[in-house]
C-alpha positions as CSV (number, residue, x, y, z in Angstrom):
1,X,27.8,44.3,-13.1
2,X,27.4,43.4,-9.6
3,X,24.5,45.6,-9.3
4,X,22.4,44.0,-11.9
5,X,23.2,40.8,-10.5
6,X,21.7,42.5,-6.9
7,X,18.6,43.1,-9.1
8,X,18.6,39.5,-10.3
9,X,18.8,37.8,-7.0
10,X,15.7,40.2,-5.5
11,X,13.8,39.2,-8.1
12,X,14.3,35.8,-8.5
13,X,13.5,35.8,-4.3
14,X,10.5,37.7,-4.9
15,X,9.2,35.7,-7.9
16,X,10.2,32.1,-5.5
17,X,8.2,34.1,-2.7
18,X,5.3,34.6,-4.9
19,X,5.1,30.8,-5.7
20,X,6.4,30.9,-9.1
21,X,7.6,27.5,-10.4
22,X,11.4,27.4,-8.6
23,X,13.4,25.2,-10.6
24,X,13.0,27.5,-13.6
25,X,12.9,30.7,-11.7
26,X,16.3,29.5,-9.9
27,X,17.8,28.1,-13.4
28,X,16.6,31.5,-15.2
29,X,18.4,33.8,-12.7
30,X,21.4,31.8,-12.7
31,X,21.4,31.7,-16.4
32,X,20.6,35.5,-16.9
33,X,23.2,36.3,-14.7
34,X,26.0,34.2,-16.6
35,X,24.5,35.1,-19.4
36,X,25.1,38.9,-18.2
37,X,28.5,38.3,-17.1
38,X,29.7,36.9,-20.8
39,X,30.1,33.2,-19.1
40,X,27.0,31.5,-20.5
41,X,29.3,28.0,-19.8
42,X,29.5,28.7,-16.2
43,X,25.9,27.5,-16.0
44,X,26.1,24.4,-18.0
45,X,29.0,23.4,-16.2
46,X,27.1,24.0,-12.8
47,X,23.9,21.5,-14.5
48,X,26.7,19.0,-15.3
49,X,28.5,19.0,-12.1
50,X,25.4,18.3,-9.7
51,X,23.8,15.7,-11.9
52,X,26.9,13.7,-12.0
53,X,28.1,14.3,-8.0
54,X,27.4,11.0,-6.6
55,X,27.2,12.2,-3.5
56,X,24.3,14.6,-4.3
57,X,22.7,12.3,-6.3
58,X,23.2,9.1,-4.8
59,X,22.5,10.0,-1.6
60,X,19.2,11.8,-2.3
61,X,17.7,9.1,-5.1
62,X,18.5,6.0,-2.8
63,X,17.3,7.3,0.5
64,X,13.8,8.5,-2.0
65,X,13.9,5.2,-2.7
66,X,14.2,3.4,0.7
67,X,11.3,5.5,1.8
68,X,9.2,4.3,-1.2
69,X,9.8,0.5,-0.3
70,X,9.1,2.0,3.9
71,X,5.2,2.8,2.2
72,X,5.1,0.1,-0.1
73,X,5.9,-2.3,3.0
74,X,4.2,-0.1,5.6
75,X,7.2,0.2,7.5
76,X,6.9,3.7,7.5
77,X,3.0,3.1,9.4
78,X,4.3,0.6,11.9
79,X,7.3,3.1,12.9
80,X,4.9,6.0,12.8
81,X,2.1,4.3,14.9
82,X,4.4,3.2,17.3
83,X,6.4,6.4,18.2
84,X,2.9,8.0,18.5
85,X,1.6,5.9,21.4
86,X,4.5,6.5,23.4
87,X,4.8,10.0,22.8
88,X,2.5,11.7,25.2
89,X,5.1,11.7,27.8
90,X,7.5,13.1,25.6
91,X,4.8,15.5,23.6
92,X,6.3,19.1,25.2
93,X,9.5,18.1,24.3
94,X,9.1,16.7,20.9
95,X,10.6,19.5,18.8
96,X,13.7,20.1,21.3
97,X,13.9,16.2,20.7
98,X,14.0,16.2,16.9
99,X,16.2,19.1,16.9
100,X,18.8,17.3,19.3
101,X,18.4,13.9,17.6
102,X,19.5,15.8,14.0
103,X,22.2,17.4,15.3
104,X,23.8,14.6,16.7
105,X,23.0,13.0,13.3
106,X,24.5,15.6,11.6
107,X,27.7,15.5,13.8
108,X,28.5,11.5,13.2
109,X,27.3,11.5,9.5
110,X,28.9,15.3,8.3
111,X,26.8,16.1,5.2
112,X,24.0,17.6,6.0
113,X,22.0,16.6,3.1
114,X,22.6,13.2,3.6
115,X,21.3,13.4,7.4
116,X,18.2,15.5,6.1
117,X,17.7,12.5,4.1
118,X,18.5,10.0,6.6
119,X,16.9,11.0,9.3
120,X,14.1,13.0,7.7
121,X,12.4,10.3,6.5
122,X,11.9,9.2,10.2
123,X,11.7,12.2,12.0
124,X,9.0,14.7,9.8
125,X,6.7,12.4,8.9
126,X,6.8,11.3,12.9
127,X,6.3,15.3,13.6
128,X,3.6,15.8,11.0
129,X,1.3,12.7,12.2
130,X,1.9,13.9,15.8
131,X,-0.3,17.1,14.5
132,X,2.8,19.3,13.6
133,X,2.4,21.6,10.4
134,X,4.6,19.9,7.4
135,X,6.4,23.3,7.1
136,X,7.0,23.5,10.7
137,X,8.0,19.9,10.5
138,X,10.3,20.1,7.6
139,X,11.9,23.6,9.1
140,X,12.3,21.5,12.7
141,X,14.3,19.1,11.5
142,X,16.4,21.9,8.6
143,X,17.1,23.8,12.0
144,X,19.2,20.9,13.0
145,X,21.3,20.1,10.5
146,X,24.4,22.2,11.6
147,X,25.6,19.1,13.9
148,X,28.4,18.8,11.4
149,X,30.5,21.9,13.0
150,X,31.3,18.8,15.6
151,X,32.2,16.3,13.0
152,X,36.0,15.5,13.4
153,X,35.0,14.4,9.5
154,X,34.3,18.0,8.0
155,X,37.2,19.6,6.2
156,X,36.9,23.0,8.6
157,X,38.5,22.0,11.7
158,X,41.7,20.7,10.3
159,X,42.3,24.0,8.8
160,X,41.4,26.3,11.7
161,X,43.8,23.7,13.6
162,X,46.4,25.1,11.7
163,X,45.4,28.5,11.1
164,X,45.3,28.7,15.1
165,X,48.5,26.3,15.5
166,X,46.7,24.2,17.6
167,X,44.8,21.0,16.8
168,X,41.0,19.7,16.2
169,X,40.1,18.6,19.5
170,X,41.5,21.9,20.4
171,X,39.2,23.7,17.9
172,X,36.2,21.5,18.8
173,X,36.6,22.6,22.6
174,X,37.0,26.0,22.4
175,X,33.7,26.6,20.0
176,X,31.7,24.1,22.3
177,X,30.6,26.8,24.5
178,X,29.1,28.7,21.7
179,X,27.7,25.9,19.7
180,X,25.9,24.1,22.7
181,X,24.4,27.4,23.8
182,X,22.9,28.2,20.4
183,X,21.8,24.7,19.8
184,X,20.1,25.6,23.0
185,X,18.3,28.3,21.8
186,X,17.9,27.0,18.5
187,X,15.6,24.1,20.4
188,X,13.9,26.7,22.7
189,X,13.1,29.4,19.9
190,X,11.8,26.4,17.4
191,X,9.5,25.5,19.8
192,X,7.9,28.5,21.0
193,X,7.8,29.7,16.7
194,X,5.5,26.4,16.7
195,X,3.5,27.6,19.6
196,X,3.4,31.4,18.5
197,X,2.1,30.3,14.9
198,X,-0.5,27.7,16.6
199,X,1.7,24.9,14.3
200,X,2.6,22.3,17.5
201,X,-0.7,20.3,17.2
202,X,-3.8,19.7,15.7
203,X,-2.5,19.2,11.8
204,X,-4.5,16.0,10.8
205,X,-2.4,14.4,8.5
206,X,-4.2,12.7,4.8
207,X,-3.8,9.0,6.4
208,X,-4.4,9.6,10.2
209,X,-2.1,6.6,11.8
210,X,-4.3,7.1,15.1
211,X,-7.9,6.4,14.4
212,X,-7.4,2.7,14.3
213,X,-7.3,1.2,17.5
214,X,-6.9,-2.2,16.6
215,X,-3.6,-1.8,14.4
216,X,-1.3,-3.8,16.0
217,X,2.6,-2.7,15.4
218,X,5.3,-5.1,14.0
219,X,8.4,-4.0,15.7
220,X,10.6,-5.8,13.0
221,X,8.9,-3.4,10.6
222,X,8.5,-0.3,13.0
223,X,12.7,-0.7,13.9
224,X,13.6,-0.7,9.7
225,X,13.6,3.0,8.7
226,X,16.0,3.3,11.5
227,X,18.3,0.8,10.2
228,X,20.1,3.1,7.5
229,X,20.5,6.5,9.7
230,X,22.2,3.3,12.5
231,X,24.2,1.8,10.1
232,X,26.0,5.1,8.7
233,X,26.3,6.8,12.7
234,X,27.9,3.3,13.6
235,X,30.3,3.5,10.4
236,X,31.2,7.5,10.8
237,X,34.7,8.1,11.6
238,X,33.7,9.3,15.3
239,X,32.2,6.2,15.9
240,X,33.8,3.6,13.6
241,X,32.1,0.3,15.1
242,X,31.4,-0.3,11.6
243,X,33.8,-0.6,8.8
244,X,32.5,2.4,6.2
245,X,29.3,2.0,4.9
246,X,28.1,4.1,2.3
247,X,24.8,5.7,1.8
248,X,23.5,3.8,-1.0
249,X,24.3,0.6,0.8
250,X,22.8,1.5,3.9
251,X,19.5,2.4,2.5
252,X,19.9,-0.7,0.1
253,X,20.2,-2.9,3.4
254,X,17.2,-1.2,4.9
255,X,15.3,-2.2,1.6
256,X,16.2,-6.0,2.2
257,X,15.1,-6.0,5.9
258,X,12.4,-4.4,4.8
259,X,11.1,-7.4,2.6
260,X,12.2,-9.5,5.0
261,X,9.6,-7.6,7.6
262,X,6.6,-7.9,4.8
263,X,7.0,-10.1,2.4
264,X,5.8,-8.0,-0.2
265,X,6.9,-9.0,-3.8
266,X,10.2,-8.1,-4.2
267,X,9.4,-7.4,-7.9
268,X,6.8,-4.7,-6.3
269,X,9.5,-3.2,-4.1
270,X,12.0,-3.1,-7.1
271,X,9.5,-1.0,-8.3
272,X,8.8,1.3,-5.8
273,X,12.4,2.0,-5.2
274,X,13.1,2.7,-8.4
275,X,9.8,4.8,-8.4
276,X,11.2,6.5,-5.3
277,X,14.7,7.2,-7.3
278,X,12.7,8.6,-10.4
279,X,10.7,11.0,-7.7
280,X,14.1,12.2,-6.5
281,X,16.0,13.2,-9.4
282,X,13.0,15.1,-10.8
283,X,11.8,16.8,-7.9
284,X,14.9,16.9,-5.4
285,X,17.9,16.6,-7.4
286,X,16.2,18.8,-10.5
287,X,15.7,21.7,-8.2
288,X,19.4,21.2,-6.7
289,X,20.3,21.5,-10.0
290,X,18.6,25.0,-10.3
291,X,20.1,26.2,-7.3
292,X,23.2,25.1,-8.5
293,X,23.4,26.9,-11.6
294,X,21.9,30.1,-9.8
295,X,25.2,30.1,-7.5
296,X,27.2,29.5,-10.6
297,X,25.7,33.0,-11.7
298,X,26.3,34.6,-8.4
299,X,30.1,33.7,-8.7
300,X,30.4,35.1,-12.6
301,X,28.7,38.0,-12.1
302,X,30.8,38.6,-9.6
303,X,28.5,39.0,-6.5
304,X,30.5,36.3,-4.8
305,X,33.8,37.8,-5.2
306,X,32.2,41.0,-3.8
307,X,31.4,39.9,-0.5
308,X,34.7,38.2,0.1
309,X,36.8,41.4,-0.5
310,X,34.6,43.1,1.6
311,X,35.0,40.7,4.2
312,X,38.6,41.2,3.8
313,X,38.4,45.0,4.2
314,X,36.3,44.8,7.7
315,X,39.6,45.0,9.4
316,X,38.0,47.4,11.2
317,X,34.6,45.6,12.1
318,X,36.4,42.4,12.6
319,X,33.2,40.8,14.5
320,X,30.7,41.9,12.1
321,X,32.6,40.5,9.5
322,X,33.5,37.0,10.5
323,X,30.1,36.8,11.8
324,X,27.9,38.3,8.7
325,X,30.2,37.7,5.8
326,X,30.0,34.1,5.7
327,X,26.8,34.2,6.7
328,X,25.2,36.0,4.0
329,X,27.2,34.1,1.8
330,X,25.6,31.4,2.4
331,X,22.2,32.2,2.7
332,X,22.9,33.7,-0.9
333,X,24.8,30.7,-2.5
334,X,23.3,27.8,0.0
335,X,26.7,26.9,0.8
336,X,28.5,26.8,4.0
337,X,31.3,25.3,3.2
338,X,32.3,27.8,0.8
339,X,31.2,30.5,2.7
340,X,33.2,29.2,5.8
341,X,36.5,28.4,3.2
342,X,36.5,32.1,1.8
343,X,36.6,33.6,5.2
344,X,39.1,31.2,6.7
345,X,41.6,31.6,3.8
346,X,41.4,35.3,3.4
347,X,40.7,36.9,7.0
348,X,40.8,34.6,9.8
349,X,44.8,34.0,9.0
350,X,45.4,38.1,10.0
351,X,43.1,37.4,12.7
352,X,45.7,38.3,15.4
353,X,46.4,41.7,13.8
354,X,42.6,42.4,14.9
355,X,43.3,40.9,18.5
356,X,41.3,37.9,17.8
357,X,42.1,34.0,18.6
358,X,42.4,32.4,15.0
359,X,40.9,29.4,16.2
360,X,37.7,31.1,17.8
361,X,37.5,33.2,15.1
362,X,38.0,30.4,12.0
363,X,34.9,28.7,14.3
364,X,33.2,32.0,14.2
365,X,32.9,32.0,10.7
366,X,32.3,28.2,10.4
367,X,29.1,28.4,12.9
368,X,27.8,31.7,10.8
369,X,28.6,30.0,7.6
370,X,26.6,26.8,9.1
371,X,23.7,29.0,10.3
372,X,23.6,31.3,7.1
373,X,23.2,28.0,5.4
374,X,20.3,26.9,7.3
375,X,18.4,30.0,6.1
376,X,19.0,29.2,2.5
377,X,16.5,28.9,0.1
378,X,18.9,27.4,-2.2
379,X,20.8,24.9,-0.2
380,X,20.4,21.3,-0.9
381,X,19.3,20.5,2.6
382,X,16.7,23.0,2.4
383,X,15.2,21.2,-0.1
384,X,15.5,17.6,1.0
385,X,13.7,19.2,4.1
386,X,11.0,20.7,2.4
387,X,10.7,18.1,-0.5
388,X,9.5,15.5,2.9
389,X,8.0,17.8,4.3
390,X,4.8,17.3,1.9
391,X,6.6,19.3,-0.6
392,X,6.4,22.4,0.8
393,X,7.8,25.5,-0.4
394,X,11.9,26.2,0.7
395,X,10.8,29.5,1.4
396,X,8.1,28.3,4.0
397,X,10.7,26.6,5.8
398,X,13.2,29.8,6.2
399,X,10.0,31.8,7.1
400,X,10.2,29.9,10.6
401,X,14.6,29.6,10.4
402,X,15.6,32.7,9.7
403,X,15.0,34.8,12.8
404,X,16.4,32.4,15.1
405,X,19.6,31.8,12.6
406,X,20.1,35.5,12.8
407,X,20.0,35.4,16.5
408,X,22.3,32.8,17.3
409,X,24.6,34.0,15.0
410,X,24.8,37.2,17.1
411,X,25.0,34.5,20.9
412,X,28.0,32.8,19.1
413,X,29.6,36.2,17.9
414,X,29.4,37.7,21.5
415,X,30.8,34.0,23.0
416,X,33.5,33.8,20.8
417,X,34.8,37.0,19.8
């Protein structure tokens, strides 16, 4: 059974790859392979569960929404405009930039999709009108979005703590080596993909921001698409200036500073949000909901299960295994979390019998599980990424991930282990 669903996945890759329509190619496989495994309900409990997670949903429709009303109010131009005059000094370090400013992100805000959204709506349409291609842009910004292996907020930590009987601040120190030097790389190898590929400049954008020289920027209106991503960093538990703000909220409070910056109707910016939501759940959220169901087809057919007990038999290539088998995992399913959760509650608890630290190892396998993810087609923050990004294809933005995820999967295994 697990061979057939092997078949299934290659050829729902190959038929994504060759630009068939990937919300029914993604729902098909996952449906054949349920279908296949005599669990037809898996997938229909997989549509309902993603359509009704409020954090998927909510987070992607509203911040869809916010950057309607940014267009609508031309927010979204004044912010644009403004970063683009002052970037020439910064210009050779833009992408090591972006990739720095998502991670932190990422590490004050935990869920990645909801920093993809947050801060994607600033950062690639910044990258793209500063002649970056969209798919370079889109994978830029994807390549940063494992900042949440340093939020005290993620559920990982807490349980290495106690696999390792030590605590998170523990945890957090000993896998900083590791994490800083591949989010060194990452920055490094991002850059010099661009360069290789002839991506880092000269893509002219369909509205080019720069050819009027007598625009002249409101900074009220060129500081508001900022105002979300500030609000929910200042409210994160790290931080905690804030009392806890929501997502919805803090997009809904960008929307109302945005009216106050322009003026425009509000009945017009009802609209546009609400436009903005509509955009979302069809484009975003609908292909979240295919990937969903395909990973609910991985898990009855059985190709899930597999991998764990294989992890669990690499006693004897402990490295490989901590390193590879969450990471596959989650390039496969497009989940890190339970890629990192099935290796840290089946392997990294013998991981003294192997000679290993529990807690470097349990950080192992969250790093690889985090970097697997990045190189997912399928994950949800692949497709926020790409759905800015001019709506590229996923697969156009793990074309320019995937080596370097690989690679500093390999750094962090050598660091660690």
């Amino acid at each position: 059974m697990v061979w057939i669903g092997i078949l299934i996945v290659i050829i729902t890759f190959i038929a994504i790859i060759k630009g068939y329509e990937t919300r029914l190619v993604l729902a098909l496989g996952g449906i054949t392979m349920a279908l296949a495994a005599g669990k037809f309900s898996v997938a229909s409990i997989a549509f309902d569960k993603t359509l009704t997670n409020p954090g998927l949903v909510i987070i992607t429709t509203t911040a869809m929404g916010f950057a309607y009303v940014l267009k609508a109010t031309e927010c979204d131009i004044h912010m644009i405009r403004f970063a683009t005059s002052h970037i020439g000094k910064f210009r050779p370090l833009l992408i090591h930039l972006t990739i720095l400013a998502t991670f932190i992100a990422n590490s004050a805000m935990t869920s990645s999709a909801g920093t993809a959204a947050a801060v994607g709506i600033i950062l690639i349409p910044l990258l793209i009108n500063s002649g970056i291609h969209p798919a370079m842009a889109g994978a830029v910004v994807l390549s940063g979005t494992w900042g949440n292996t340093f939020a005290l907020g993620s559920i990982h930590p807490p349980i290495i703590a106690k696999l390792s009987g030590s605590d998170v601040i523990t945890v957090l120190i000993k896998q900083a080596p590791a994490a800083f030097t591949c989010l060194a790389i990452t920055m490094v190898l991002m850059s010099a993909i661009a360069i290789f590929l002839k991506e880092n400049k000269g893509y002219v954008a369909e509205t080019d921001l720069a050819v009027n020289n007598d625009f002249k920027v409101s900074y009220f209106r060129a500081a508001v698409p900022f105002v979300p991503v500030i609000l929910l960093m200042l409210s994160s538990k790290q931080v905690a200036i804030l009392p806890p703000i929501r997502t919805a909220e803090a997009m809904i409070a960008g929307c109302i500073l945005a009216y106050l910056a322009s003026r425009v109707s509000p009945g017009t910016l009802s609209k546009q949000f609400f436009d903005g939501m509509g955009y979302a759940l069809s484009n975003i959220v609908g292909l979240m909901i295919s990937a969903s169901i395909f990973s609910a087809g991985l898990g009855a057919i059985g190709i899930t299960s597999a991998l764990t007990e294989l992890m669990k038999e690499s006693v004897n290539i402990a490295k490989i295994g901590a390193t590879f088998g969450p990471f596959i995992i989650a390039v496969i399913s497009g989940s890190g979390d339970a890629a990192t959760l099935a290796f840290n509650t089946s392997v990294t608890p013998h991981a003294a019998e192997f000679g290993f630290d529990p807690s470097k190892m349990g950080s192992l396998s969250f790093l690889t599980g985090s970097f697997g993810r990045t190189m997912s087609p399928v994950a949800g923050v692949t497709i926020i990424c790409a759905s800015l990004a001019c709506n590229s294809n996923p697969i156009d933005l793990i074309k320019r991930t995937a080596g370097v995820m690989i690679l500093v999967a390999l750094v962090a295994m050598f660091i660690l282990l």
